[in-house]
C-alpha positions as CSV (number, residue, x, y, z in Angstrom):
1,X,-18.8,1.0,9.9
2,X,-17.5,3.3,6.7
3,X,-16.4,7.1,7.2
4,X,-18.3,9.7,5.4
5,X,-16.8,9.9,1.6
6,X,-15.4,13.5,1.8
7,X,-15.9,15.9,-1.0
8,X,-12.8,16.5,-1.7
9,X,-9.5,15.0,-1.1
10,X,-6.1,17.3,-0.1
11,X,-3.6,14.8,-0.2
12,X,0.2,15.8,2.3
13,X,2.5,18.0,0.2
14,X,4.2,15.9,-2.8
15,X,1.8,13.4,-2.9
16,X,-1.1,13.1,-5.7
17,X,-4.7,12.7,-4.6
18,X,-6.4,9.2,-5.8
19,X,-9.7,7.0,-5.6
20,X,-10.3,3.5,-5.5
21,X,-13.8,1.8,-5.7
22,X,-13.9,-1.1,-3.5
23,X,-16.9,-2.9,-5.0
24,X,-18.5,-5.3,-2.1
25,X,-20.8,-7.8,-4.3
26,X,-23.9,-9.0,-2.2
27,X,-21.9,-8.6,0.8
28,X,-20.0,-11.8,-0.7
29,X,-17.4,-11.1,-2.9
30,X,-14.9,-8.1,-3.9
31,X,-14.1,-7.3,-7.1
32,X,-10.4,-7.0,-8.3
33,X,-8.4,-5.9,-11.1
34,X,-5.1,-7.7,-12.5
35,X,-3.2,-4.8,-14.3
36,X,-2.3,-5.0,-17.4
37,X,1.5,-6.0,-18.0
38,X,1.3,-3.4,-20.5
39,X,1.3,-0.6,-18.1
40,X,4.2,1.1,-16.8
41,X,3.9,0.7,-13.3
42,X,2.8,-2.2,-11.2
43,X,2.5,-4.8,-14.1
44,X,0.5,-7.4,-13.3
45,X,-0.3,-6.3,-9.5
46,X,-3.6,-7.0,-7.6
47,X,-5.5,-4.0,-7.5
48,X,-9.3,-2.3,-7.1
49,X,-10.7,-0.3,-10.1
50,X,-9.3,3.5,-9.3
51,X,-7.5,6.2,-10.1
52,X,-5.8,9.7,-9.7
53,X,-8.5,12.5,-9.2
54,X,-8.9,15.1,-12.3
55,X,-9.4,19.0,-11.8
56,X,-12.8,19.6,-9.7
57,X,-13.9,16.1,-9.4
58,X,-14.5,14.3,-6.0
59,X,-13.3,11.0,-4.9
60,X,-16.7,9.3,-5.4
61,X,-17.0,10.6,-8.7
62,X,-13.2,9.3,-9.4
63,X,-13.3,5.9,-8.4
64,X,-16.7,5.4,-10.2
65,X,-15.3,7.1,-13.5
66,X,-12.4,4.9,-13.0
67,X,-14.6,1.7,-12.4
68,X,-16.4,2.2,-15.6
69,X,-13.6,3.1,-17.7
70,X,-11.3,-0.1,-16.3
71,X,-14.3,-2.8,-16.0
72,X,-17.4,-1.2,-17.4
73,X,-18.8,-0.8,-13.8
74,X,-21.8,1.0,-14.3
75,X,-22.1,3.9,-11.6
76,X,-25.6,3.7,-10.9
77,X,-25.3,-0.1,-10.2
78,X,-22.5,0.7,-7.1
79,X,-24.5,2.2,-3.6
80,X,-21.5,4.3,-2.3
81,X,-21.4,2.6,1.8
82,X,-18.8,5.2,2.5
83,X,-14.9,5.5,2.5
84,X,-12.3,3.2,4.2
85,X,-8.7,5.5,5.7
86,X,-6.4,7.1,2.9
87,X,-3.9,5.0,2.0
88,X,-0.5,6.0,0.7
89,X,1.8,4.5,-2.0
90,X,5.6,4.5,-2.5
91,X,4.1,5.6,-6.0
92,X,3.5,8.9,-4.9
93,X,-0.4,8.7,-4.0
94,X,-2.9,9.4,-1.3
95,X,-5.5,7.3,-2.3
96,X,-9.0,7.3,-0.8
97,X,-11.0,4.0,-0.7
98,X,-14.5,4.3,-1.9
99,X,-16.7,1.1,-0.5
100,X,-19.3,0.4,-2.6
101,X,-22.1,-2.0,-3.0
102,X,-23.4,-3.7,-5.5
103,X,-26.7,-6.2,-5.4
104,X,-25.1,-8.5,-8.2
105,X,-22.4,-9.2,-9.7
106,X,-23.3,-7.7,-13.2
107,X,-21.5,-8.1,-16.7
108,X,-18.0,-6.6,-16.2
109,X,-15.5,-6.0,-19.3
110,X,-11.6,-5.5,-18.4
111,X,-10.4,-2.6,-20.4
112,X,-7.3,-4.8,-22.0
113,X,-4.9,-1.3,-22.3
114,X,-5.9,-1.1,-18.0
115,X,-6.4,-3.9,-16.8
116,X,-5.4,-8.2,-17.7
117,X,-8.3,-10.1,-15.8
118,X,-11.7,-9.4,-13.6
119,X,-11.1,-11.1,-10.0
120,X,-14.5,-11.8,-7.8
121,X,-13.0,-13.1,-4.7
122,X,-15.2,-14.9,-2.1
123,X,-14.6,-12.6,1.4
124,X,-14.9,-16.0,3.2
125,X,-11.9,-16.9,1.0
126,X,-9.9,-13.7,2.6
127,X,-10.9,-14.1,5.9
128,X,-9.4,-17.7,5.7
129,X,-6.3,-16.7,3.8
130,X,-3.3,-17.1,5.2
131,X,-3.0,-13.4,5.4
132,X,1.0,-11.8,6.9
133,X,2.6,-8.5,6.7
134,X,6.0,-7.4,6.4
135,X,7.7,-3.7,6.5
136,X,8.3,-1.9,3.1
137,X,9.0,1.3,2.1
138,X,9.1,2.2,6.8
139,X,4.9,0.7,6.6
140,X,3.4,-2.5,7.4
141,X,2.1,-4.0,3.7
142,X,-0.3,-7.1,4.1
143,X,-0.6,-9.7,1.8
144,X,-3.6,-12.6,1.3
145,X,-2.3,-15.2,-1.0
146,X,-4.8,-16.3,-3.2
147,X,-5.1,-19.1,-6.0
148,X,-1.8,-18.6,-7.0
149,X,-2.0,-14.3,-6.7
150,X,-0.9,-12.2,-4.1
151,X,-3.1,-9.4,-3.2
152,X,-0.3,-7.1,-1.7
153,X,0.7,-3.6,-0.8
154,X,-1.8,-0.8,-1.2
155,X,-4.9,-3.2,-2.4
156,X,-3.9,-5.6,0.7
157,X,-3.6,-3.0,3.3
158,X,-7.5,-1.9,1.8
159,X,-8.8,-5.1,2.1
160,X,-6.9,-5.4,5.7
161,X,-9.0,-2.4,6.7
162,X,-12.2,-3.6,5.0
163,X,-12.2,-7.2,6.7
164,X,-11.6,-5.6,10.1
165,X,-14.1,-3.7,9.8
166,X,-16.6,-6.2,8.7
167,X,-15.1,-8.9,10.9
168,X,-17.4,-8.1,13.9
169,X,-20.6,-8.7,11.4
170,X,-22.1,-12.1,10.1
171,X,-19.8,-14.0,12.3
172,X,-16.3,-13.3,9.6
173,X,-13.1,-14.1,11.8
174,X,-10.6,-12.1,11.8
175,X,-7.2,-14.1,11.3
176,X,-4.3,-12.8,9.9
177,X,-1.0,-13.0,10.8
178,X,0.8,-10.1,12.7
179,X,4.4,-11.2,11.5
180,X,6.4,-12.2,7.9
181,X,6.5,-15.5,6.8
């Protein structure tokens, strides 16, 4: 279902290599992050725990690192599941998503200079969503409105991938929208 996580990431010329950790609770739930408004780029977006890679590290190791230093996410509570397409950003990133699992939903703590508020969104709540795309930037972004957010861009071309992929298990539909609104 996932693609082996590679050990290292070479992202195309001018672009910087990144991680994200998609954290799959119980098979349930994902776990998001609302950035901080603070921050100097993408105030107050949707996004998953991650970050860009530092010297020698791999993309596991990165989006884990990132997890705990964003939401406390400790690594040895995640089973790494494997790693969904690169992405890229308008932002200048090639970001590899790491899927990983976790049993529970254990006690998270936003890091309030990273990150605003902790998000555990219901899959079954994505999957009924309704989820459109429109062209930005020359790429197909989706968004999947939900309770008053918009999970857009880079997180909502992830979680795209990820619900196609899990779409053929436990029954999920698929069920978004091939056009803008």
């Amino acid at each position: 279902m996932f693609e082996p996580i590679p050990e290292t990431l070479t992202p195309p010329p001018g672009l910087i290599a990144a991680a994200v950790l998609v954290p799959l609770v119980a098979g349930e739930r994902l776990v998001y992050t609302v950035r901080s408004r603070s921050l100097r780029h993408h105030k107050g977006q949707i996004s998953f725990p991650g970050g860009s890679l530092e010297a020698g590290e791999t993309p596991a190791r990165a989006a884990l690192r990132e997890a705990w230093e964003e939401i406390a996410l400790r690594p040895e509570s995640v089973r790494l599941l494997g790693a969904l397409p690169p992405v890229f950003s308008p932002a200048g990133f090639s970001i590899l998503p790491v899927v990983g699992a976790l049993e529970a939903l254990p006690d998270l703590e936003p890091n309030p200079e990273e990150v605003e508020e902790i998000l555990v969104v219901p899959l079954e709540d994505l999957f009924a969503a309704p989820a459109y795309r429109e062209a930005r930037h020359g790429r197909w972004v989706w968004h999947y409105p939900w309770r008053g957010y918009d999970i857009w861009g880079v997180t909502g071309n992830i979680t795209h991938e990820l619900l196609r992929r899990l779409s053929g298990r436990r029954g999920y539909p698929g069920g978004a929208k091939e056009g803008g609104q």
